[in-house]
N, CA, C and O atoms as a Tripos MOL2 file, in Angstrom:
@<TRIPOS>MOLECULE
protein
  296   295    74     0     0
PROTEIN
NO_CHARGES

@<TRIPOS>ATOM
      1 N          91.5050   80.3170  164.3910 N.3       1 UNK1
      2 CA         90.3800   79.4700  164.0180 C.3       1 UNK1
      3 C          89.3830   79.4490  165.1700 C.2       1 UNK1
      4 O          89.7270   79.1080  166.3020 O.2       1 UNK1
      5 N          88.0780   79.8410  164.8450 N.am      2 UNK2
      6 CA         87.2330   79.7280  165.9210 C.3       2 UNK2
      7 C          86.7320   78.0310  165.9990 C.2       2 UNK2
      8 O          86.7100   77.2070  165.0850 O.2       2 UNK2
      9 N          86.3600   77.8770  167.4080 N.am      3 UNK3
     10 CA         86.1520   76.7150  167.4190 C.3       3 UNK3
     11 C          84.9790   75.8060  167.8920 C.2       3 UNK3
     12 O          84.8550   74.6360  168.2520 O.2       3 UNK3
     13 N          84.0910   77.0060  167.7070 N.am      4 UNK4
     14 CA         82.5170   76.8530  167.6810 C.3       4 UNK4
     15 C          81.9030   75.4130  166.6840 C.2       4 UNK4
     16 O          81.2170   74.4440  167.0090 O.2       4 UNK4
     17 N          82.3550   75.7200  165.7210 N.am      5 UNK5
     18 CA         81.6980   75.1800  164.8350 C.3       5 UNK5
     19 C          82.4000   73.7820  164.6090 C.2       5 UNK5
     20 O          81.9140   72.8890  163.9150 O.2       5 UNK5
     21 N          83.1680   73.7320  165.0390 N.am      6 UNK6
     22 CA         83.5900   72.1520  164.9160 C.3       6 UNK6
     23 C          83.1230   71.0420  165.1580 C.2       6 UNK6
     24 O          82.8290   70.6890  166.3000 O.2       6 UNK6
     25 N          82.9620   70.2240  163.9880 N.am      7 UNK7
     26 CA         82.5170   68.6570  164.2410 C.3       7 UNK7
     27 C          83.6150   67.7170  164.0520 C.2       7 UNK7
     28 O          84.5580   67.9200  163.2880 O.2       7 UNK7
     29 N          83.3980   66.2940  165.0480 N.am      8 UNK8
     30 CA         84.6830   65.1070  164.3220 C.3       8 UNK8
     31 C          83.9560   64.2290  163.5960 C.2       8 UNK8
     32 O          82.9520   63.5920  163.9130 O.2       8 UNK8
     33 N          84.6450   64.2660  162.4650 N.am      9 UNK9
     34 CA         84.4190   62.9410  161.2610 C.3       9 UNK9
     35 C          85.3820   62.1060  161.6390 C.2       9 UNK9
     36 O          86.5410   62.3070  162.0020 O.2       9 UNK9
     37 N          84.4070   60.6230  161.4340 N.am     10 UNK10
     38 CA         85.1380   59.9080  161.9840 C.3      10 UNK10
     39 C          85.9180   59.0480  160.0730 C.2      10 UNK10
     40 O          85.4560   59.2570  158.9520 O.2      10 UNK10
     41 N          86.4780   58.6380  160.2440 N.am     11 UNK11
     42 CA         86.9400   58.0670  158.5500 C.3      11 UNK11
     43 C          87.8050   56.1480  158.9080 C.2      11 UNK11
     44 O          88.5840   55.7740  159.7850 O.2      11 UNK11
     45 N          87.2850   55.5660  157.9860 N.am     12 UNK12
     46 CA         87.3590   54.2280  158.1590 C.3      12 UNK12
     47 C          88.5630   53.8140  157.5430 C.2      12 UNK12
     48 O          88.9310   52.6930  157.8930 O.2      12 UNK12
     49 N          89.5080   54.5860  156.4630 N.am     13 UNK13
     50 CA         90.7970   54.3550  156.1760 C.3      13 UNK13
     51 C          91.3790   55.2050  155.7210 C.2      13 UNK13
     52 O          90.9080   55.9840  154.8920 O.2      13 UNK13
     53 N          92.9080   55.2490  156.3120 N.am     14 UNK14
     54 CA         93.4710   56.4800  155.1340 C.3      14 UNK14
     55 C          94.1000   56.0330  154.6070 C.2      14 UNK14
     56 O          94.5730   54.8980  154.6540 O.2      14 UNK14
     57 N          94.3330   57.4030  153.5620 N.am     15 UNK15
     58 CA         94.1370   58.9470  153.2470 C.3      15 UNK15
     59 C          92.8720   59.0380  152.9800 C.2      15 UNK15
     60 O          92.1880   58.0170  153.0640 O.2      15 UNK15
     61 N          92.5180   59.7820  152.7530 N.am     16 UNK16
     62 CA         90.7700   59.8090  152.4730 C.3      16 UNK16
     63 C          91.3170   61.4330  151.6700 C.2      16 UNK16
     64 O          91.9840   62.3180  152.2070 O.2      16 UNK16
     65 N          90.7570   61.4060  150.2320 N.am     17 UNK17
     66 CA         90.8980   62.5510  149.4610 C.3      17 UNK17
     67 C          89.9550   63.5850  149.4360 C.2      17 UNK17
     68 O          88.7720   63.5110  149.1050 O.2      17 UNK17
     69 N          90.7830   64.8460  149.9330 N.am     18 UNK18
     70 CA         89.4740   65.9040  150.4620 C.3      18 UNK18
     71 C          88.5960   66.5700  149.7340 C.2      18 UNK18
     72 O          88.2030   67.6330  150.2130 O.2      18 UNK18
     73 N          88.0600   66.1450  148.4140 N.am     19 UNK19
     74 CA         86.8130   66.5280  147.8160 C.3      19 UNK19
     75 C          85.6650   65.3150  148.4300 C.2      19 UNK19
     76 O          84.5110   65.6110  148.7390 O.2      19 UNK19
     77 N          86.1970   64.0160  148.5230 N.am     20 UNK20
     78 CA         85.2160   63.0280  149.3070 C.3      20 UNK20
     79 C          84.4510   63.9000  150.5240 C.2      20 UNK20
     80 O          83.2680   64.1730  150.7240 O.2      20 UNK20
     81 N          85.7260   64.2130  151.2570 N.am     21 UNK21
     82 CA         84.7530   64.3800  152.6010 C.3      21 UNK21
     83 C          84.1840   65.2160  152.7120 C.2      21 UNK21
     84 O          83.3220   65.1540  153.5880 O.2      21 UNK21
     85 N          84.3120   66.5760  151.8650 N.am     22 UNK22
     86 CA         83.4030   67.6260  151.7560 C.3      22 UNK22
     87 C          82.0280   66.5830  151.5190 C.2      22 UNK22
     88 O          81.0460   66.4920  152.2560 O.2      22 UNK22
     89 N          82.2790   65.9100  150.3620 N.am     23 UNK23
     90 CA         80.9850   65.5050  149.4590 C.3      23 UNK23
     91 C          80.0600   64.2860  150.3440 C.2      23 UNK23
     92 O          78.8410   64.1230  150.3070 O.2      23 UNK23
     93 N          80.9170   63.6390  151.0050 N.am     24 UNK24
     94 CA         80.3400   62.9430  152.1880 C.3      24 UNK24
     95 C          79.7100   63.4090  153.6120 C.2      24 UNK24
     96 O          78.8560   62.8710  154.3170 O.2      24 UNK24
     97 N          80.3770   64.4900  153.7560 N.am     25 UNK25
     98 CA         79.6470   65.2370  154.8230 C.3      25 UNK25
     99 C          78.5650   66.5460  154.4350 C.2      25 UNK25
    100 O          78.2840   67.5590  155.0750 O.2      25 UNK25
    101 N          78.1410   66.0890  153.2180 N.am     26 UNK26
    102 CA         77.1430   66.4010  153.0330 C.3      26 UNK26
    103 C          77.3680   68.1980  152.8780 C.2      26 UNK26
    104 O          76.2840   68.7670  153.0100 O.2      26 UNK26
    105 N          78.6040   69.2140  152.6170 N.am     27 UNK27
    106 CA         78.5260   70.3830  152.6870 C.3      27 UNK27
    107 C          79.2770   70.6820  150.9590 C.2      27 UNK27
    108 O          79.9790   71.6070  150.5510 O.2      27 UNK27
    109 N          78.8770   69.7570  150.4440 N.am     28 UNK28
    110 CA         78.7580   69.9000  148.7560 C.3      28 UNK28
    111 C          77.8060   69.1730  148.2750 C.2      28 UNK28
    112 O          77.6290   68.2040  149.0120 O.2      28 UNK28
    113 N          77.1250   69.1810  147.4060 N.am     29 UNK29
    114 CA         75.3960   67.9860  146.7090 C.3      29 UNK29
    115 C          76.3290   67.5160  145.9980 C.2      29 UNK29
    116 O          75.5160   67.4580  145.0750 O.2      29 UNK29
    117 N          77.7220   66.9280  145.3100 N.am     30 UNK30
    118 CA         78.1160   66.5810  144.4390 C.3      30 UNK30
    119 C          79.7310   66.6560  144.5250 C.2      30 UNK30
    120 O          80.2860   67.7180  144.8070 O.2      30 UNK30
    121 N          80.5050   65.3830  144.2480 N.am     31 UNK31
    122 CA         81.9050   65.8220  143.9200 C.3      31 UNK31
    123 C          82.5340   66.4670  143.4140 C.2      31 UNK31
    124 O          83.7290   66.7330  143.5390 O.2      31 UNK31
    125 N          81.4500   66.9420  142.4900 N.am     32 UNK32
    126 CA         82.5420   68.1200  141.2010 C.3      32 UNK32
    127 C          81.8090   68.9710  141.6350 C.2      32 UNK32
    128 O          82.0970   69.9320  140.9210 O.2      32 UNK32
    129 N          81.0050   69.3180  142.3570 N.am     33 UNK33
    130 CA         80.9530   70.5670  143.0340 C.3      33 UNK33
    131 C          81.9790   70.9170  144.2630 C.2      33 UNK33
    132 O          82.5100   72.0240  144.3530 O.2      33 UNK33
    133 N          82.2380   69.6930  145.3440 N.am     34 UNK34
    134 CA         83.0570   70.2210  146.1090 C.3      34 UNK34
    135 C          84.6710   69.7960  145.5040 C.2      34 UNK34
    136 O          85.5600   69.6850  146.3480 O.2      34 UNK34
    137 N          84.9260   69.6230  144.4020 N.am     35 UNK35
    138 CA         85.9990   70.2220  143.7510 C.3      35 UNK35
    139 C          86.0120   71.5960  143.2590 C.2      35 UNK35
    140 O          86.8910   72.2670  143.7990 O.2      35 UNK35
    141 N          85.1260   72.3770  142.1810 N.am     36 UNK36
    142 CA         84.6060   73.5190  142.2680 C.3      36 UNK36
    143 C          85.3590   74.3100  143.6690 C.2      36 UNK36
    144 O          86.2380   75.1570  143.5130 O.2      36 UNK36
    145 N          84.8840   73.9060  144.9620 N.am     37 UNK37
    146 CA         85.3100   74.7800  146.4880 C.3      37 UNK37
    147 C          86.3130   74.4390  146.7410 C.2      37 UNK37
    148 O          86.8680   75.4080  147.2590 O.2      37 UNK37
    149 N          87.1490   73.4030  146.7060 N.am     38 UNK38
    150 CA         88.5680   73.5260  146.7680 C.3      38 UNK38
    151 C          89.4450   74.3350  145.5070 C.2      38 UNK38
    152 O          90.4880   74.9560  145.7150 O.2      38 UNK38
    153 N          89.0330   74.2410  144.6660 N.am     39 UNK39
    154 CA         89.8150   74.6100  143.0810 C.3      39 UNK39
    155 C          89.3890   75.9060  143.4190 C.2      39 UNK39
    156 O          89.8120   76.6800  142.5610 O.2      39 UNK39
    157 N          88.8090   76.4270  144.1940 N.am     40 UNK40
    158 CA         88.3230   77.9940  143.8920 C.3      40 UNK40
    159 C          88.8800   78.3820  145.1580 C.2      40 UNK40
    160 O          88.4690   79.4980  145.4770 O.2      40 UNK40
    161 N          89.7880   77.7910  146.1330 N.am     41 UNK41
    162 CA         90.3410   78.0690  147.3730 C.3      41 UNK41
    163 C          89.2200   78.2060  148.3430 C.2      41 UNK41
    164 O          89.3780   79.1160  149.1570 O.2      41 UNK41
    165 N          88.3920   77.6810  148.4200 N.am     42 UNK42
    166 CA         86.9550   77.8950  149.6080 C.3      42 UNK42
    167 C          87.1870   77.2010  150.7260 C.2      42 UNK42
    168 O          86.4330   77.4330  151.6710 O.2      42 UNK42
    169 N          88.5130   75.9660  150.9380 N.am     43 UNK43
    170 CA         88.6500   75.1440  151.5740 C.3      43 UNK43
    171 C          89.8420   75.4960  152.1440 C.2      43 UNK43
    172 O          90.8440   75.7390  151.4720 O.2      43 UNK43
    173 N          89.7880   75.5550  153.7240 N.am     44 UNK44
    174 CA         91.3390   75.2220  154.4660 C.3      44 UNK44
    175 C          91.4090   74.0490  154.9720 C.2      44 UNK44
    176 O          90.3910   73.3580  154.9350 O.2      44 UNK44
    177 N          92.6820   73.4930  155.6040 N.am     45 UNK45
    178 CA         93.3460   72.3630  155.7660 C.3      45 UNK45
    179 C          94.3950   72.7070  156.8380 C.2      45 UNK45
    180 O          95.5950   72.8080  156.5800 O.2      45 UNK45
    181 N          93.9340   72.8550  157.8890 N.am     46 UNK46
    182 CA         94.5020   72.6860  159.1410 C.3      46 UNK46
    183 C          95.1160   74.3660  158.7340 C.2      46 UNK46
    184 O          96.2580   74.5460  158.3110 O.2      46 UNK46
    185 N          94.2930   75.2880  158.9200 N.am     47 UNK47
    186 CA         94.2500   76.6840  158.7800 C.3      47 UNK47
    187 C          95.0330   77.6010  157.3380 C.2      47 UNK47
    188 O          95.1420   78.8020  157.0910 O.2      47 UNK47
    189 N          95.4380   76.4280  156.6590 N.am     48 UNK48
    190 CA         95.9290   77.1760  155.0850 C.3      48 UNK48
    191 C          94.7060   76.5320  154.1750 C.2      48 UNK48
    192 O          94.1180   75.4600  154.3170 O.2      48 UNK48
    193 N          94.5280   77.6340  153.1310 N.am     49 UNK49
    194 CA         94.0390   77.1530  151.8560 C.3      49 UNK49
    195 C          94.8130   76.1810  151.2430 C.2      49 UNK49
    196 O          96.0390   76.2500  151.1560 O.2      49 UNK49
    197 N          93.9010   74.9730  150.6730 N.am     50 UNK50
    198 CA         94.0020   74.1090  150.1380 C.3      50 UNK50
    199 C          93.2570   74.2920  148.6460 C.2      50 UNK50
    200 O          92.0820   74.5640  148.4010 O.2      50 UNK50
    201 N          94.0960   74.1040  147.9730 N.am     51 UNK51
    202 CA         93.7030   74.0480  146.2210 C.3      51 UNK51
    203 C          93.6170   72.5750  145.4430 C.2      51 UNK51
    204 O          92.8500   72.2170  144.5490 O.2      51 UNK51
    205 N          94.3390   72.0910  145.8950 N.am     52 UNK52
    206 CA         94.4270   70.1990  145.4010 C.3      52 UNK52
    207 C          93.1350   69.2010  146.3070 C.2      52 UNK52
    208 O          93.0280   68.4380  147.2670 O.2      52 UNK52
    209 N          92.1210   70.0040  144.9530 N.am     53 UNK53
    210 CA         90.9100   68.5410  145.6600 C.3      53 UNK53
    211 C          91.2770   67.4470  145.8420 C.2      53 UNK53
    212 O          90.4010   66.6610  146.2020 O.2      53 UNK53
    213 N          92.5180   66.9740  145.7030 N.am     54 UNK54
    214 CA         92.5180   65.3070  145.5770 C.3      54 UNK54
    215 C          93.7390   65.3260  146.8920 C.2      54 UNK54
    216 O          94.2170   64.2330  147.1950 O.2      54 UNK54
    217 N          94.1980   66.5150  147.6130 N.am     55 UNK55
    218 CA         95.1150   66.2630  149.0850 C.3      55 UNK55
    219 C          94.6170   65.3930  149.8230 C.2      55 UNK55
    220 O          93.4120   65.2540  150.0310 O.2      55 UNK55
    221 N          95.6210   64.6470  150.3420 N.am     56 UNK56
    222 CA         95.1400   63.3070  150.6190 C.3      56 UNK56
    223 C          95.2230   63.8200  152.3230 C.2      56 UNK56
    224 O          96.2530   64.2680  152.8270 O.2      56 UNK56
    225 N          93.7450   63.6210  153.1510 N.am     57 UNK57
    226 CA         93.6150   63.7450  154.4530 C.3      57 UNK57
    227 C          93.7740   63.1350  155.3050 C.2      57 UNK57
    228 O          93.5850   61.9880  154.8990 O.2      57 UNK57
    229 N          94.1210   63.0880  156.7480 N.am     58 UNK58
    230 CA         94.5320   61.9960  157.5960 C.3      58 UNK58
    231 C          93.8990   62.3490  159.0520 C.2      58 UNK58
    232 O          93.3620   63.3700  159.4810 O.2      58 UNK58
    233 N          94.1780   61.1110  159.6210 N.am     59 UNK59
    234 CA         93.4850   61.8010  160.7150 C.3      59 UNK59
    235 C          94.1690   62.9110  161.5650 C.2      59 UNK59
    236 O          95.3920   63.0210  161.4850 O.2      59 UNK59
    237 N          93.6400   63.5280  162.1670 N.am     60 UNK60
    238 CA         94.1120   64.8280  163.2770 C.3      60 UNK60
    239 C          93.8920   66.2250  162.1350 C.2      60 UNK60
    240 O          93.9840   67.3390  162.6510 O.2      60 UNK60
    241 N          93.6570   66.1640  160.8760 N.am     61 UNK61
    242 CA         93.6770   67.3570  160.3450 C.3      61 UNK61
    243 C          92.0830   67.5580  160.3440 C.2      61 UNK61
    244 O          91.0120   66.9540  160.4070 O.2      61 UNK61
    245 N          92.7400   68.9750  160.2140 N.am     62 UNK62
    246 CA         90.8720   69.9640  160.1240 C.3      62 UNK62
    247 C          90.6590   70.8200  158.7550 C.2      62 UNK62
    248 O          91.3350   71.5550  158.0350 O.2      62 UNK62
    249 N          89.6930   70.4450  158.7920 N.am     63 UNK63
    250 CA         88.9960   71.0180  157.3010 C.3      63 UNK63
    251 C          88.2730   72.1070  157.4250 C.2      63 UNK63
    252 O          87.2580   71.9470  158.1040 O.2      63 UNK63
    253 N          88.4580   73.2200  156.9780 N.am     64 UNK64
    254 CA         87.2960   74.6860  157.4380 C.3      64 UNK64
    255 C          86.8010   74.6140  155.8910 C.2      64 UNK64
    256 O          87.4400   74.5380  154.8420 O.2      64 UNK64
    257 N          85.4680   74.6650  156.1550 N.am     65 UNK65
    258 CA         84.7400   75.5190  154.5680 C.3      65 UNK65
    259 C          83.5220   76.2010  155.1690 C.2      65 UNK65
    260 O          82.8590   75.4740  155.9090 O.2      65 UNK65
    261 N          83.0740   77.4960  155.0000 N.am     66 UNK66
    262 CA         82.0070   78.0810  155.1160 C.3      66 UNK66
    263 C          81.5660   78.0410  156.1810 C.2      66 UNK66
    264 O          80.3650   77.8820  156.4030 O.2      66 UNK66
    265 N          82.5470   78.1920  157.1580 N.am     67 UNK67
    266 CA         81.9470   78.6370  159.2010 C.3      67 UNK67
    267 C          82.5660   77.4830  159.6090 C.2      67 UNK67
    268 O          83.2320   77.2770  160.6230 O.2      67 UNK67
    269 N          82.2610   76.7250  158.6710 N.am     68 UNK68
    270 CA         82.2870   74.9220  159.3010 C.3      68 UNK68
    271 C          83.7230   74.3380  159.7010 C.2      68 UNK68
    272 O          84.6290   74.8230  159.0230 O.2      68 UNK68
    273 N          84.1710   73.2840  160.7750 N.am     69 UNK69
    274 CA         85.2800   72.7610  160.7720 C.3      69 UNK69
    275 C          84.8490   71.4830  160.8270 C.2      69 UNK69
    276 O          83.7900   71.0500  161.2820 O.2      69 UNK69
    277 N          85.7850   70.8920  160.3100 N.am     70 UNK70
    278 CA         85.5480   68.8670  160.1490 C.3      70 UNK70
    279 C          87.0190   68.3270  161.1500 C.2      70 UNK70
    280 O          88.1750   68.6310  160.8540 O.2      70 UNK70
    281 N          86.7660   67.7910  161.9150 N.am     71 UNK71
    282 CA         88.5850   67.3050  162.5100 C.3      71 UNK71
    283 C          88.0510   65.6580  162.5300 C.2      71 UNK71
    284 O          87.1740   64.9650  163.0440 O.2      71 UNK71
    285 N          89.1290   65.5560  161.6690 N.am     72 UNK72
    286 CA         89.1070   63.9810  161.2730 C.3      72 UNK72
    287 C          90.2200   63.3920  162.3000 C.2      72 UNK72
    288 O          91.2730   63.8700  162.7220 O.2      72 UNK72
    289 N          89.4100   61.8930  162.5790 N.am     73 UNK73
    290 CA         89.4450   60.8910  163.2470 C.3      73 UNK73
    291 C          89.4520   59.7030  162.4940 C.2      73 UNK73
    292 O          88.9110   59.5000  161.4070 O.2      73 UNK73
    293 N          90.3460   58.6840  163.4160 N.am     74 UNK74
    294 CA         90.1400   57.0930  163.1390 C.3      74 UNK74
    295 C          89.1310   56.0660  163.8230 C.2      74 UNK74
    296 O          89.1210   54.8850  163.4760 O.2      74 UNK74
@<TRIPOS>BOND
     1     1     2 1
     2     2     3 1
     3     3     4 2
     4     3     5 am
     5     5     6 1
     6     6     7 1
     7     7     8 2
     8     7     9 am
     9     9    10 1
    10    10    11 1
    11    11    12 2
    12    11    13 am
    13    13    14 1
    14    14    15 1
    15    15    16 2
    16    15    17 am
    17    17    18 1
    18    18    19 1
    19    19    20 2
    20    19    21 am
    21    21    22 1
    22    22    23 1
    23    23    24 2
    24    23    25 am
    25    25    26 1
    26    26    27 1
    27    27    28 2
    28    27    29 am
    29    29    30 1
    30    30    31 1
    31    31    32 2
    32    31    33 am
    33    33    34 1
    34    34    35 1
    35    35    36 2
    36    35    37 am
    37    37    38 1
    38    38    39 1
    39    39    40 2
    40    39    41 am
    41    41    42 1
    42    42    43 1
    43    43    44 2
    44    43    45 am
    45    45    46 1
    46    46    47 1
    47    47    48 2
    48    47    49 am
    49    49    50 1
    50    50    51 1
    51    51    52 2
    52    51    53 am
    53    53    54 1
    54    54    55 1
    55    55    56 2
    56    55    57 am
    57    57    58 1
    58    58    59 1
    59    59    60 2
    60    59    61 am
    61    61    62 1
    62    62    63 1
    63    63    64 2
    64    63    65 am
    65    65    66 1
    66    66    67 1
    67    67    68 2
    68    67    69 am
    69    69    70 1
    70    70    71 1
    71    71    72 2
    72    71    73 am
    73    73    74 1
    74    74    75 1
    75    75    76 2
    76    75    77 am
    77    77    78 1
    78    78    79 1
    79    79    80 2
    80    79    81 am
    81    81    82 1
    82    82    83 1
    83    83    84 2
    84    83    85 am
    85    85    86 1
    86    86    87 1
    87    87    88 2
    88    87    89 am
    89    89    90 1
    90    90    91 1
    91    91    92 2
    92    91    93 am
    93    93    94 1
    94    94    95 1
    95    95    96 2
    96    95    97 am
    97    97    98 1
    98    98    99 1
    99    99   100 2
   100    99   101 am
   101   101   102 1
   102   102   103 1
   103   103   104 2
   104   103   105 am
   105   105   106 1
   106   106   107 1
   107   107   108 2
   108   107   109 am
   109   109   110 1
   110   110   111 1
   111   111   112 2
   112   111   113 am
   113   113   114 1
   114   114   115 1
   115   115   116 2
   116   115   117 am
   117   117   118 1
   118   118   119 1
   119   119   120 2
   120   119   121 am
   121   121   122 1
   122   122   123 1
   123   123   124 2
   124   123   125 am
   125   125   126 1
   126   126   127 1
   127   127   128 2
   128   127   129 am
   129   129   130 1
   130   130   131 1
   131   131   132 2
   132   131   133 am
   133   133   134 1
   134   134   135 1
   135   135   136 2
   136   135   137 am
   137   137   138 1
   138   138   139 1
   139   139   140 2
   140   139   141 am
   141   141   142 1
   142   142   143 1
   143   143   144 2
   144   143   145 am
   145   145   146 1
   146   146   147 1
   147   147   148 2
   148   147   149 am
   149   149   150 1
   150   150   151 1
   151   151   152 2
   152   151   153 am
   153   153   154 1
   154   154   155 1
   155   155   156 2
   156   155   157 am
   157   157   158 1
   158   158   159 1
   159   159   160 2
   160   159   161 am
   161   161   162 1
   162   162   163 1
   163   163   164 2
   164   163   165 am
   165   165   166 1
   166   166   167 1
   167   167   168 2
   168   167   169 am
   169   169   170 1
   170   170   171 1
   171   171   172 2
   172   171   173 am
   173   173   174 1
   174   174   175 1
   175   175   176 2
   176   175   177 am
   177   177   178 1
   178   178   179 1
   179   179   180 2
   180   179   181 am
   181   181   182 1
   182   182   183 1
   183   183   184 2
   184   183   185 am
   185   185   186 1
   186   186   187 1
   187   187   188 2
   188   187   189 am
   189   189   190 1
   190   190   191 1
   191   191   192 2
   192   191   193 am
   193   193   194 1
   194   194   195 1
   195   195   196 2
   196   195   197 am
   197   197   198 1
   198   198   199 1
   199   199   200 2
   200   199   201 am
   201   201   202 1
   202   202   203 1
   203   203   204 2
   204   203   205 am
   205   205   206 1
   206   206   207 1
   207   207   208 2
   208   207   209 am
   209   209   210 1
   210   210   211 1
   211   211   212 2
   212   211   213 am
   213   213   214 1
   214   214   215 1
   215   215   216 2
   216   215   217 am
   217   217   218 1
   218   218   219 1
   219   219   220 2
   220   219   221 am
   221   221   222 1
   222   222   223 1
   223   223   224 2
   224   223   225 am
   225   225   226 1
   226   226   227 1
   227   227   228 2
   228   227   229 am
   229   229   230 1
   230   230   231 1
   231   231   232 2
   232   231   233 am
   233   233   234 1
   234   234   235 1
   235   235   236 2
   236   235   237 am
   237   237   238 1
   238   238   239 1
   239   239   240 2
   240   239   241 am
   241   241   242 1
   242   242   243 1
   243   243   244 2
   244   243   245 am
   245   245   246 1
   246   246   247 1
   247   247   248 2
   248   247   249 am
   249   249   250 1
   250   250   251 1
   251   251   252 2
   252   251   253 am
   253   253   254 1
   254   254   255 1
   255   255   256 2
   256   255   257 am
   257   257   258 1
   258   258   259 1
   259   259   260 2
   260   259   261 am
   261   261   262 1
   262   262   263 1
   263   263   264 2
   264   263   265 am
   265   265   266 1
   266   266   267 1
   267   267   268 2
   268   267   269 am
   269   269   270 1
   270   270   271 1
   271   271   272 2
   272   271   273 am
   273   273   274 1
   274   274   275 1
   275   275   276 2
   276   275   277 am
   277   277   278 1
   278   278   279 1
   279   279   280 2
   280   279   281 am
   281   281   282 1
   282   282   283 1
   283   283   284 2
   284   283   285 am
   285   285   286 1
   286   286   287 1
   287   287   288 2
   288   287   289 am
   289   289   290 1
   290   290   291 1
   291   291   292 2
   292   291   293 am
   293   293   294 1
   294   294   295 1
   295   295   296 2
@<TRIPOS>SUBSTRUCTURE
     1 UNK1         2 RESIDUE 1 A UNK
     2 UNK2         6 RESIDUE 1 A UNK
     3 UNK3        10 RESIDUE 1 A UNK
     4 UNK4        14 RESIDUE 1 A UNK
     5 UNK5        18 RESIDUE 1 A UNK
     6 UNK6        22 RESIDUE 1 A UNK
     7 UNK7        26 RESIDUE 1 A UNK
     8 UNK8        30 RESIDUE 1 A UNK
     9 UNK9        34 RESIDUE 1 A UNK
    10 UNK10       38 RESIDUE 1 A UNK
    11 UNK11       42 RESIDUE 1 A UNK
    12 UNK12       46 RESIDUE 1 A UNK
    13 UNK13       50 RESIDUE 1 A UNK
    14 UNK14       54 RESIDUE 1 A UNK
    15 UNK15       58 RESIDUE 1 A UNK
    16 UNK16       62 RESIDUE 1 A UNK
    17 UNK17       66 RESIDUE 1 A UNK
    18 UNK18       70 RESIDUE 1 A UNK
    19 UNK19       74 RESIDUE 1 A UNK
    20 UNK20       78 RESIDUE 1 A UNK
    21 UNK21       82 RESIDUE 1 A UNK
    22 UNK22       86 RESIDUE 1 A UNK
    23 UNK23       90 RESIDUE 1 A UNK
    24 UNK24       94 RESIDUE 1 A UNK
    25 UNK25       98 RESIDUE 1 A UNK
    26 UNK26      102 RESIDUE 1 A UNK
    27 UNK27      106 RESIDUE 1 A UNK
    28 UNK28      110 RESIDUE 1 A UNK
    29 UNK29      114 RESIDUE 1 A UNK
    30 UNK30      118 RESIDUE 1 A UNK
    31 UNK31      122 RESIDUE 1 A UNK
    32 UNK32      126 RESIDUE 1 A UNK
    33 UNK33      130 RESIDUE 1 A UNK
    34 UNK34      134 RESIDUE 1 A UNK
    35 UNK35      138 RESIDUE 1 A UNK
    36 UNK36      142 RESIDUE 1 A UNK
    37 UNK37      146 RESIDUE 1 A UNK
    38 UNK38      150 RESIDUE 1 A UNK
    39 UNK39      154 RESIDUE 1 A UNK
    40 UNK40      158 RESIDUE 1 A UNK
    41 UNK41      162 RESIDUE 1 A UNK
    42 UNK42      166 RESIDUE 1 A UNK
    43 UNK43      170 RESIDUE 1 A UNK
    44 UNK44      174 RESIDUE 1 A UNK
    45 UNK45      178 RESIDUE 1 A UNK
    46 UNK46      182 RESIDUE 1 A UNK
    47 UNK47      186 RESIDUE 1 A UNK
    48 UNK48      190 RESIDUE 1 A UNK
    49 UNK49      194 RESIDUE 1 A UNK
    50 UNK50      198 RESIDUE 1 A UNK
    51 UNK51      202 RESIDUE 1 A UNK
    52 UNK52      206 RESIDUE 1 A UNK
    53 UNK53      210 RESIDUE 1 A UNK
    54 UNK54      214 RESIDUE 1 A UNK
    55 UNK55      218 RESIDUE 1 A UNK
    56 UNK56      222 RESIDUE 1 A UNK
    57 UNK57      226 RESIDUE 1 A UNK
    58 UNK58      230 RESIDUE 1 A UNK
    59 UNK59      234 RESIDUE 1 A UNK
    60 UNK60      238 RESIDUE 1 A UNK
    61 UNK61      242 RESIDUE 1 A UNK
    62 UNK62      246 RESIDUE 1 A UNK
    63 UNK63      250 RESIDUE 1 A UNK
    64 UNK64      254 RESIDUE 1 A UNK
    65 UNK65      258 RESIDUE 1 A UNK
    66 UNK66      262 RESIDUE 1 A UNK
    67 UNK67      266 RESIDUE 1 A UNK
    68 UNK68      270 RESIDUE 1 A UNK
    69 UNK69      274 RESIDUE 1 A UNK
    70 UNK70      278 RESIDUE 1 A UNK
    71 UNK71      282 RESIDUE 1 A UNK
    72 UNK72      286 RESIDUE 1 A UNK
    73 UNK73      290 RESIDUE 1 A UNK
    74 UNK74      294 RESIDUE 1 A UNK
């Protein structure tokens, strides 16, 4: 995993379900679009593809979609 591109999201409770935070961090216009990128495998989860838009995220994991990394925080 390169580690250029990494940002930390910070998240106010968990689990936090990972079509939200795509759709909250603004790298989907819509929830059922960034279901669409998980359901279509576009999304990793601490370096595996993730298929279950609704995997429930926590903090310390990282989210890759499209260059991008998210490493969630409390």
């Amino acid at each position: 995993m390169e580690t250029n591109n990494i940002r930390s999201v910070k998240i106010t409770r968990e689990p936090v379900e990972l079509y939200k935070i795509l759709k909250f961090e603004n790298l989907a216009a819509s929830g059922g679009e960034a279901k669409h990128f998980v359901a279509d495998g576009l999304v990793t989860v601490n370096g595996k593809v993730e298929t279950r838009k609704r995997n429930k995220i926590y903090s310390g994991d990282v989210i890759g979609f499209n260059g991008d990394f998210l490493k969630i925080e409390t």
